[in-house]
C-alpha positions as CSV (number, residue, x, y, z in Angstrom):
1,X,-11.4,-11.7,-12.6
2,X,-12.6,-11.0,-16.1
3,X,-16.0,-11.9,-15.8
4,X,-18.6,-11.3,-18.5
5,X,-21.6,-12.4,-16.0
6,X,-24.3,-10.1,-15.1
7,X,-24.4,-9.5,-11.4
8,X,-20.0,-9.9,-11.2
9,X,-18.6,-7.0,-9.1
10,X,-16.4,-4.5,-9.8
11,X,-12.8,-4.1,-8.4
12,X,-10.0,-2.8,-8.7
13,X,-6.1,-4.1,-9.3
14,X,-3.2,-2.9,-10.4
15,X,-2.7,-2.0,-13.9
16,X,-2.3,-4.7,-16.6
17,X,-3.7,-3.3,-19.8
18,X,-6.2,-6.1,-20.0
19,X,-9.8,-5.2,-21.1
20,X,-11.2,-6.2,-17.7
21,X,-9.6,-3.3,-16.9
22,X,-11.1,-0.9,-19.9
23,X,-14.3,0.9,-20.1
24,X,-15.9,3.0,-22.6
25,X,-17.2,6.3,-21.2
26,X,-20.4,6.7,-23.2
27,X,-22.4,9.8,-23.2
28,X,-25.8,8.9,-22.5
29,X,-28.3,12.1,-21.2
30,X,-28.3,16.2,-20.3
31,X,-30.2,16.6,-16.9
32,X,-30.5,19.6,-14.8
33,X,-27.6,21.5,-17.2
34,X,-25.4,18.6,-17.1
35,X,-24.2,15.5,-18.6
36,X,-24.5,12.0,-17.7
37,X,-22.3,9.0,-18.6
38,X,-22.5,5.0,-18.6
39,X,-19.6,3.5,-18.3
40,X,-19.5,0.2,-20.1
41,X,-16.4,-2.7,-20.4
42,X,-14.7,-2.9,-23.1
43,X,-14.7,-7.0,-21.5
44,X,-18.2,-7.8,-21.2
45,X,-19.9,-5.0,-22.8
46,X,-21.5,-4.5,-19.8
47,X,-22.5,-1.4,-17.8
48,X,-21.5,-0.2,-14.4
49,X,-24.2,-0.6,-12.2
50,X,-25.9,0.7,-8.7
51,X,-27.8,-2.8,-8.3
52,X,-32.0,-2.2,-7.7
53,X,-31.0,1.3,-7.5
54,X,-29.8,1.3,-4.0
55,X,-29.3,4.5,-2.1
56,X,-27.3,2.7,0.9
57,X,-23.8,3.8,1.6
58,X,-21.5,0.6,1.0
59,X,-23.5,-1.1,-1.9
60,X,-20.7,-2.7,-3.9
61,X,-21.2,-2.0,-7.9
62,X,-21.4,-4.7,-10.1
63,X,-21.7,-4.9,-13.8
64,X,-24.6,-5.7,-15.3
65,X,-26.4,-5.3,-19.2
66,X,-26.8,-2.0,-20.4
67,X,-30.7,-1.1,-20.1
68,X,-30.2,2.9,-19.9
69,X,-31.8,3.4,-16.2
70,X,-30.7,5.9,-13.6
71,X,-28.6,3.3,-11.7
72,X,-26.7,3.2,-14.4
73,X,-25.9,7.2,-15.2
74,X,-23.3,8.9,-13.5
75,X,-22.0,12.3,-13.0
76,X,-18.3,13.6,-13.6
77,X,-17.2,16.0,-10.8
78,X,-14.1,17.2,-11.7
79,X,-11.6,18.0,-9.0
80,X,-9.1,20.1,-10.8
81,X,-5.9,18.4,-10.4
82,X,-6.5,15.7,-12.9
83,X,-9.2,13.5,-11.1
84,X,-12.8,13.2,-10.7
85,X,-15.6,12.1,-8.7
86,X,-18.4,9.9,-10.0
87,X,-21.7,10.4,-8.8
88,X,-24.3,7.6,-9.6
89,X,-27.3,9.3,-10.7
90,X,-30.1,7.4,-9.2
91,X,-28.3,7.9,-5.5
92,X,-26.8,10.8,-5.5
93,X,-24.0,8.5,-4.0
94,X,-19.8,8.4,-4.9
95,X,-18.0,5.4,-6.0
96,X,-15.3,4.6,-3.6
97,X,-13.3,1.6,-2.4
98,X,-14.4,-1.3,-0.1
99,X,-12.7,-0.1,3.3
100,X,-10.8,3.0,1.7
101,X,-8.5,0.5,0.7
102,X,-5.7,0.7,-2.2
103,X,-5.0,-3.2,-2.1
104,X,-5.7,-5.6,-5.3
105,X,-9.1,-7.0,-5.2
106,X,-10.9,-4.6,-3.1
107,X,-14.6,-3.8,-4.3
108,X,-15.8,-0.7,-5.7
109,X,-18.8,0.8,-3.2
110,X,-20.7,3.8,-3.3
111,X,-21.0,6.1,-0.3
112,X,-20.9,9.9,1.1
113,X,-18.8,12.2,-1.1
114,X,-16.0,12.2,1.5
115,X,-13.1,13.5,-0.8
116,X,-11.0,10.9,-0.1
117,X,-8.3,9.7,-1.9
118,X,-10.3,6.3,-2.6
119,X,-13.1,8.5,-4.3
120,X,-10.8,9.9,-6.3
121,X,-10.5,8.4,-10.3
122,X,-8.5,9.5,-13.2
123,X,-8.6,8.4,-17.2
124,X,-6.1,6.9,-19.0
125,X,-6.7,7.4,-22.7
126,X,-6.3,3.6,-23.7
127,X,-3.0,2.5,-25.7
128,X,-3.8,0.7,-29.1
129,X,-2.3,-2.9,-29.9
């Protein structure tokens, strides 16, 4: 849903337009010759978030208030066809999809950088209303 609650996971669904579904990419630090990013919902004002900092492959994301640590800092691998990898910075981990899956409602994870299609993310420059 559209929660605005700390702790609410992330998932994804088909596109609507709604500002659940929009995030600010924020430029936050330059470490080791590259730059990190928080990504932060246009919703709740909230940041993506690796909860405690886990470094276990399958920990579902949630959102949670922006506070500038390492589990919130991620990496942007691009691919070269148009899509990206995201790399949280305080795992070393990808984001991904709850059992590789493409259906509605399906959480995001982090795990292995398996360069699947699940692992793979693209922007879309947001439409003004």
């Amino acid at each position: 849903g559209a929660s605005q609650a700390d702790h609410a996971l992330i998932n994804q669904f088909q596109r609507t337009h709604a500002l659940n579904q929009r995030w600010f990419l924020y430029y936050d630090d330059w470490i080791a010759n590259q730059p990190l990013y928080s990504l932060i919902s246009v919703n709740s004002g909230k940041a993506l978030d690796n909860p405690g900092s886990s470094e276990k492959a399958g920990t579902l994301m949630q959102q949670f208030t922006y506070n500038g640590g390492d589990n919130q800092l991620f990496r942007i691998e691009f691919i070269g066809d148009g899509t990206m990898y995201i790399k949280n910075y305080a795992s070393g981990l990808y984001l991904g999809l709850e059992k590789f899956s493409p259906a509605n409602g399906v959480h995001v994870m982090q795990s292995f950088l398996l360069k699947s299609s699940d692992q793979k993310w693209y922007f879309v420059p947001s439409e003004k209303h």
